[in-house]
Structure formats: structure tokens, C-alpha cells
C-alpha positions, 0 to 999 in steps of 0.5 A: 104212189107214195114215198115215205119220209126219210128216217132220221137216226139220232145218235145219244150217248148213254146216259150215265148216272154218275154227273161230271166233276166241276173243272174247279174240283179237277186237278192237273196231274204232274208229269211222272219224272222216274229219272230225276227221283232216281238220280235224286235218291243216289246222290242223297245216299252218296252225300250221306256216306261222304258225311258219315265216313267224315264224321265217323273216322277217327284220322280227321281228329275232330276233338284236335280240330276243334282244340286249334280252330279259335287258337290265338296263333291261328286267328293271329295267321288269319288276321294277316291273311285278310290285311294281305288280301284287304290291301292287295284287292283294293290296290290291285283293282286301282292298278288295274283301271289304270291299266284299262284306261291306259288300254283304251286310251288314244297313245300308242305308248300307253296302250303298248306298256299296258299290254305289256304290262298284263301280258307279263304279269299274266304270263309269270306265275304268282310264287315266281313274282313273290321270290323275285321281290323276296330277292329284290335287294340282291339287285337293288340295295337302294332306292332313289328319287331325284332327276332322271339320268341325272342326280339323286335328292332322296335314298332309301334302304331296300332292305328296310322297306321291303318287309315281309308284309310290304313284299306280299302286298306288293306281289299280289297287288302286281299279279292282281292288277294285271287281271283286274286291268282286263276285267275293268276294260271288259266292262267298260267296253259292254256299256252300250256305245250310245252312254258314250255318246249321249253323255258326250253331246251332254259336253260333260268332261271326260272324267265326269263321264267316266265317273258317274255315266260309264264306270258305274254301267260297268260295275254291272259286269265288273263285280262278278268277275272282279269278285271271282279274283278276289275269291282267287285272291284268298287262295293265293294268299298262302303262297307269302308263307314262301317269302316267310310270312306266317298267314294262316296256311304258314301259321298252319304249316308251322304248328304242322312241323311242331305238332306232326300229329296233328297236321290233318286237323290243321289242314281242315281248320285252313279249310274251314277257314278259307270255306268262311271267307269265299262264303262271305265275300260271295254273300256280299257280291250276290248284294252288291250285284243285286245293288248294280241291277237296279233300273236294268231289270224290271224286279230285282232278284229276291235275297235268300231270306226271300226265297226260304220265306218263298219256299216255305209259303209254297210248302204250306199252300201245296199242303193246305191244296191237299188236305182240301181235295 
């Protein structure tokens, strides 16, 4: 008796007559996002009603915008809003690494009048310390220089040197430093602990090490922050129109008392104004950041000019990938 070989089934797929596309001809579908296009589609139509309802109403007076945006009076109020701010920003941030490294140094004195110093500063408001100065010759008709407790060689009339610039300068330096105090000693204290110790074992003197080792590490982190209080710095320079200083908010406000009618197209050339000098100090903090990076990042971040060169690059490619397919 004989038994018969075990039948073996194979199992083919169908064969099919249309052959399979190369991986090269294929293409990667992007992940369908409905949400991001629809969120997408309403804020372009809101920023086009805003746009729309800010060109097309007639209180804005456009035609009076552009009658006193280049005024002689208003670009005269513009030029003492930068020398307020020109002064008062490099001032204040000496002041305040003074105040850091007084912060951080070894005596108790030095570290209590400077916490002192910042905690009382940063404690009154700005408009409070520029009326304190506007009035400071009520308290103090003169001032001296000699021993201490003891005679005066030198005198000098308070009324005649507080002027309405030196007030301004002097009120935002003080308010500025006591801020700058704590965004230098932020950067100082994030360079990494062994720069110190490294520089000292060097026996590099203090200073040295401070000025070319820590200081420019600090920088890093100092400069976006500074940059900020300088941008706050321009703000706050319209309150020296309280101490009869005509900056550009005075200057404003004054042609606002004499021109009731146009005191809407005065407060948007101030806007415009302002929006042009934060737009520029920023521009120059993003290229002094992009300096400082050098050797902590391995590629530097690209400028805007890189990145629209970029962009449109890319643009042209993707359309190039779709006229081949």
C-alpha cells in the first residue's frame, strides 16, 4: 500500500498589470492640519478689517498725520528724546556695574548700599524721582565740595545747574542703573564658575579678568536683557515733559493744547515715532546678540536677509518639484 505525496499549495498574488511606481517618483503626503488653516484664514481676515477700518476713518486724519510727522518742531522734540535717552542709557548701565560688582563684592558695606540702593530705586516710581529732582533746590539751594564735616573749598548754585536736561538725564540714569545693577550681576553670576577659576590659577589680576574673560561672557546674557530696558527707556522718556522738558511726547502735547483738532494725528506721529526707535534698537540687539554667540553656538543664526533669501529659495524649489511631478 502506497501513500501519496503530500500536496503542496502555493499561495501568488494576482498578477496585475499595471507595474509599481519607483520609490524615487513617489512622494510623502503632509500631514492635513484643517485647524492651523482655519485659524490661519481668521486672523488674516481680522488683520485685514483692522487695516481697513485704520485707513478708511476719517478721525485718524491721515492728510494732518502726514502735515506733522517731518515738522521742524516735532523732529526738534525727537532729537532731545534720543540725547535724553543716549545719556541716560550709557550712564545707567555704568551705574549699574558699579552697583553689580559692589553687589558681588567682599565688604558688607558696599553690598548693603548697593542692595539699598536698588531696592529704593526700584521701589519708587520714575515720575516720583524726576519731581523729587525738579524740586531738589527747595532742599538744597547749594552745593559743595571740600572735607567732610568740615569746610567747603568749592560752592556751586543748584538752581543753575539743574537744568531741565541735566534733571531728565539724571532721573533716568538713577532709575536706569538700579535695573542695569541686576541685569549685569545676572550675567556675571551665569559664566560658568571654572572661567573664574581658570583665569584665576592664570594669576591674571582682577581687572583683567573681569575685563577680558567674565565681562565679555557675560555680555551674552546681558544684551538681551539690558536691550529691553533701553526699549523701556524710550518709553519712559516722555515723562520729562512733567519736569517742562518738551521731548517728543511734550513737543506732541503742546502743539495738541494749540491745535485741539488735531490732537489724534499728533498722538499717532508719537506712535510712529516711538514704533521707529524700538524697531531699531532691536535690529541692533538681534546683530550684537548674533556678535556674543560667536564660539558658543556651532553656526551662527542667520540675519533676515538670510533667511528671505532662504525662503524664497525654498519657494522656488518646492514650485520647480511640482512643475516635475
Amino acid at each position: 500500500m502506497s501513500e501519496s505525496p503530500a500536496a503542496v499549495s502555493l499561495v501568488t498574488a494576482p498578477p496585475t498589470d499595471t507595474p509599481s511606481r519607483p520609490l524615487s517618483a513617489q512622494r510623502v503626503q503632509p500631514l492635513r492640519r484643517p485647524g492651523r488653516w482655519i485659524a490661519t484664514a481668521v486672523v488674516l481676515v481680522l488683520a485685514a478689517q483692522f487695516v481697513h477700518g485704520l485707513v478708511t476713518n476719517q478721525f485718524y486724519q491721515w492728510d494732518r498725520f502726514g502735515y506733522w510727522f517731518l515738522r521742524p518742531t516735532i523732529l526738534d522734540g525727537l532729537l532731545i528724546t534720543l540725547e535724553v535717552t543716549a545719556w541716560s542709557a550709557v550712564l545707567g548701565l555704568l551705574g549699574g556695574i558699579v552697583f553689580a560688582l559692589a553687589r558681588l563684592s567682599g565688604s558688607p558695606v558696599l553690598r548693603a548700599v548697593s542692595w539699598t540702593y536698588v531696592w529704593a530705586l526700584r521701589s519708587v516710581p520714575l515720575i516720583v524721582v524726576l519731581l523729587f529732582l525738579y524740586n531738589f533746590s527747595a532742599l538744597y539751594q547749594t552745593l559743595s565740595i571740600g572735607v567732610p564735616f568740615g569746610p567747603a573749598f568749592v560752592r556751586f548754585d543748584e538752581s543753575r545747574l539743574a537744568t531741565d536736561m541735566a534733571i531728565a538725564v539724571v532721573g533716568l540714569s538713577l532709575h536706569e542703573s538700579a535695573y542695569a545693577a541686576e541685569v549685569v550681576r545676572g550675567g556675571i553670576l551665569s559664566v560658568d564658575q571654572g572661567q573664574h577659576e581658570a583665569a584665576a590659577a592664570l594669576g591674571l589680576p582682577k581687572g583683567y579678568q573681569f575685563r577680558r574673560i567674565v565681562f565679555p561672557q557675560a555680555l551674552r546674557s546681558i544684551t538681551p536683557n539690558y536691550v529691553n530696558q533701553l526699549i523701556n527707556l524710550i518709553k519712559s522718556s516722555s515723562l520729562v515733559f512733567y519736569v517742562s522738558l518738551l521731548d517728543l511726547f511734550g513737543t506732541a502735547q503742546s502743539m495738541g493744547s494749540t491745535y485741539p483738532g488735531d490732537v489724534v494725528p499728533l498722538l499717532l506721529v508719537v506712535t510712529v515715532w516711538y514704533l521707529i526707535l524700538t524697531s531699531v534698537v532691536s535690529v541692533i540687539q538681534f546683530y550684537v546678540e548674533r556678535y556674543y554667540a560667536r564660539g558658543a553656538t556651532r553656526t551662527l543664526p542667520p540675519t533676515p536677509l538670510q533667511r528671505l533669501r532662504a525662503g524664497l529659495t525654498d519657494v522656488r524649489d518646492r514650485i520647480r518639484r511640482e512643475a516635475a511631478v
